[in-house]
C-alpha positions, 0 to 999 in steps of 0.5 A, a space after each residue: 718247396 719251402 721248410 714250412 710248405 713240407 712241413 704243413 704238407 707233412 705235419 699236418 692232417 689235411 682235409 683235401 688232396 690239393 689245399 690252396 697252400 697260401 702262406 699268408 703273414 698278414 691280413 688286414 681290412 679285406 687284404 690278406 698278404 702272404 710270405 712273398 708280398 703278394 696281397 689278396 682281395 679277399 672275398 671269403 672272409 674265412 668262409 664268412 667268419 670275418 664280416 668286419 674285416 680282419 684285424 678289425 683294430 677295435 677287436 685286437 684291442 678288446 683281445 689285448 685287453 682281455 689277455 691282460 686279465 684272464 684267459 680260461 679260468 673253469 669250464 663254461 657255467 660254473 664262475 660269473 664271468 664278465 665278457 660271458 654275462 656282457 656279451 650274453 646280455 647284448 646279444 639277447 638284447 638284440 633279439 626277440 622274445 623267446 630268445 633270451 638265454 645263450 649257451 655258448 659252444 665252439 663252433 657252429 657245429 657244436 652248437 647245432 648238436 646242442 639244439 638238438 638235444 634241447 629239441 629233444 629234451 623239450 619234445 620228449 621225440 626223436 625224429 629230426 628232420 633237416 631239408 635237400 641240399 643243407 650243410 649244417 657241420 661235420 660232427 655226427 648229429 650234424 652230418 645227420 642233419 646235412 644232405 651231402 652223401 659224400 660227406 656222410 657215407 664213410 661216417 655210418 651210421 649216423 643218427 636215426 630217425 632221420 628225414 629229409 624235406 625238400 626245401 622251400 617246397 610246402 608240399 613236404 611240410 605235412 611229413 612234419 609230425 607228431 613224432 617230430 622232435 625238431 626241423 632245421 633249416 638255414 633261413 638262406 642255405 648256404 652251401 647248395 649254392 646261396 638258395 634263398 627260399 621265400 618267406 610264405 614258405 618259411 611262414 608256413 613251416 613255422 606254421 607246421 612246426 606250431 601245429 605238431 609241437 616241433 621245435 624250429 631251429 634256425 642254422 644262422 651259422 653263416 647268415 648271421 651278423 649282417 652277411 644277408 643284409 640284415 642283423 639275422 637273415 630271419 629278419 627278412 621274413 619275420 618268423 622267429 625260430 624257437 632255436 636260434 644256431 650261431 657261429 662263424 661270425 659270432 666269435 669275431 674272428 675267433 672260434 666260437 658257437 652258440 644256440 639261444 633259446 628261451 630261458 624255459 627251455 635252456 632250464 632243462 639242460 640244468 636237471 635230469 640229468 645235472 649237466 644236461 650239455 657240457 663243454 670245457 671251453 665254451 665261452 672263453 672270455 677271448 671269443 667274448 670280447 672279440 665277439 660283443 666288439 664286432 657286434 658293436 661294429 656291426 651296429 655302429 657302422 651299419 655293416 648290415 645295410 652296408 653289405 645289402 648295398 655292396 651285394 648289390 654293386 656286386 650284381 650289377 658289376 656281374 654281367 658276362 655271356 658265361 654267368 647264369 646267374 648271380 643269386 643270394 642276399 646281401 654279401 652272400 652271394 652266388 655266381 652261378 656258372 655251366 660247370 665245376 671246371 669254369 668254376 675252377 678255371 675263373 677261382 685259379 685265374 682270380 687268385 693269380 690277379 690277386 683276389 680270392 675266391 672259393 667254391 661250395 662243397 655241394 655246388 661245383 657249378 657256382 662260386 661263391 663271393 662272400 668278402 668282409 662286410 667292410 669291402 669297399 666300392 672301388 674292391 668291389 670294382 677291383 673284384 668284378 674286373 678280375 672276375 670279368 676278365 677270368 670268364 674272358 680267359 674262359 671264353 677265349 680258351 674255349 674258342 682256341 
């Protein structure tokens, strides 16, 4: 074992008994390279943080440029600064009526607890409500919302007043109420397996939500930024949430959250109490410039449609007696297997190829491919081939 793997064994807090454990030196495009000089195909782009690819030279130079000026000068609202205002103004820019003012947090986390208190400060109610098989973050508010018990059942009590709908069912929509504050739903969820629900559904929650005064929060915190095919996976049905949550993606590579409103609504964070949502760091100019650079890409080199026609190839290269199913949009995608072990069997066999893989939290029968959007045709090959030939060590093993 080296110094630095004991070190990071023992220095560090870690968050599962058995972490991968790569020591990565480089990584560039959609190739990380660790201390020995073994390259790997990444297809998790840091759970979709990534979308144009690491290093993106366009993004260093905006951060170069940035470090060059200031870093954090006062914590987030208090002074005009450029890259907050420029990169607010283009995001906005990009979205519908309605969606015209952003708070910038963190992390996607951060920023769902920052829609809540908004939901509830518009509402004036208490009750939130989220749906089966949600992921929305690790933070008190959010575990709320998330529909994973074993992520929760050690952090009780969490928040009150809350329920859980069935997803993509309309049968459910009728416990939104009157005494409903908000609902928070992932247009595309992410962590139960890429479920994609249909838009007559999401067209009739938006209905329900309109109906009762409920606030609809969109979670885009990994659908965002072309990873479905479109600029936002709202896109595909067209409804426009009140609350739009953002992270991953937004920050270019660094950390970063956001939720986006309208100006009206934003406004009751600034009285009653002063400061009605606060944060030292939100918006640091770094993230800024990282983020309004990416987002530029995205635009200027079509990453959207790029990634609806990379997923794809993806699905038509996928084809195995052991896949069930290979679900999702765009880059986001989900190869569903029989069992959590085949699911383990085909990410370690990858990984010895040389590409990486990675599974979701409250999916173990899938994993998931989720790569920059700048992967190319012959990675996407490189990827299905070491794929393929992991279910044919399976189906081998399994005879033996």
């Amino acid at each position: 074992m080296s110094d630095l793997l004991r070190s990071f064994q023992e220095s560090l807090a870690q968050t599962s008994p058995n972490p991968m454990g790569l020591d990565i030196v480089h990584a560039e495009g959609c190739w990380l390279t660790d201390r020995s000089g073994m390259r790997y195909l990444d297809l998790v782009a840091g759970l979709a943080v990534n979308n144009v690819g690491h290093r993106h030279p366009k993004v260093v130079a905006a951060i170069k440029e940035q470090c060059d000026r200031y870093l954090h000068v006062i914590p987030y609202g208090e002074f005009v600064q450029e890259p907050q205002v420029r990169f607010a103004e283009r995001l906005t820019s990009l979205l519908p009526p309605g969606l015209d003012s952003v708070y910038f947090v963190n992390s996607g986390t951060e920023a769902i607890e920052g829609a809540l208190k908004l939901a509830k400060r518009v509402t004036g109610r208490t009750r939130i409500a989220g749906f089966r098989g949600s992921y929305h973050g690790s933070t008190h508010g959010s575990l709320s919302l998330t529909d994973n018990e074993t992520k929760k059942y050690r952090n009780r009590p969490l928040l009150p007043d809350a329920m859980h709908l069935a997803f993509n069912d309309e049968t459910e929509l009728d416990r939104i109420d009157q005494r409903t504050a908000c609902v928070v739903v992932e247009p595309v969820q992410g962590d139960a397996g890429v479920r994609v629900p249909a838009p007559a559904w999401l067209r009739a929650l938006r209905d329900r939500c309109d109906r009762v005064g409920a606030v609809l929060v969109f979670d885009e915190v990994q659908t965002g930024f072309g990873r479905t095919g479109k600029r936002f996976a709202w896109e595909h049905s067209g409804v426009v949430p009140d609350v739009l949550v953002l992270g991953k993606a937004l920050g270019g590579g660094l950390p970063m959250g956001a939720f986006v409103s309208s100006a009206e609504r934003m406004r009751l964070l600034t009285h009653d109490p002063v400061l009605g949502h606060i944060t030292t760091f939100g918006g640091h100019p770094l993230p800024c410039v990282a983020g309004l650079t990416a987002l530029d890409l995205l635009e200027s080199e079509s990453l959207a449609a790029h990634a609806e026609r990379l997923g794809a190839l993806f699905r038509e290269r996928l084809v195995h007696p052991l896949i069930r199913e290979v679900r999702g949009a765009g880059l986001m995608l989900a190869v569903e297997l029989n069992d959590p072990e085949s699911v383990q069997h085909v990410v370690q066999h990858c990984l010895s190829q040389g590409v990486l893989g990675f599974w979701f939290l409250s999916c173990p029968s899938a994993f998931r491919i989720a790569p920059p959007l700048v992967i190319s045709e012959t990675e996407v090959e490189l990827a299905c081939g070491a794929i393929r030939k992991a279910l044919d060590s399976l189906s081998q093993a399994r005879k033996s």
